[in-house]
Phi, psi and omega in degrees: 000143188230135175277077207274125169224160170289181168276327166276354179273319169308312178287334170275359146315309194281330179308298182327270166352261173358299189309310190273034158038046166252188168240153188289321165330321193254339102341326158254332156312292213287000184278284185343332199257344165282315157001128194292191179273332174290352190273013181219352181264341183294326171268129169312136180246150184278320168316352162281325168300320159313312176312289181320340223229325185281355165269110179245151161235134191295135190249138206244000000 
């Protein structure tokens, strides 16, 4: 993932951090970790096509 900050978005990243006694590294992994769940839902997992694929159903 790649981060574009302004020169002033960069120094309030740093204040912020500072404040919550973090490294700004670590201040943006825990906002990454608030991010909803569908933004992770969005990549396909291979395990549902195995799933998927293992239901047949019979036509009666």
């Amino acid at each position: 993932m790649t981060i574009r900050l302004t020169d002033f978005e960069k120094k309030q990243l740093e204040q912020e951090a500072e404040r919550r006694g973090m490294t700004q590294s670590s201040l943006l992994r825990s906002l990454i970790t608030r991010f909803p769940v569908r933004v992770a839902s969005a990549v396909p997992n291979p395990r549902d096509s195995v799933r998927d694929s293992s239901h047949t159903h019979a036509a009666h």
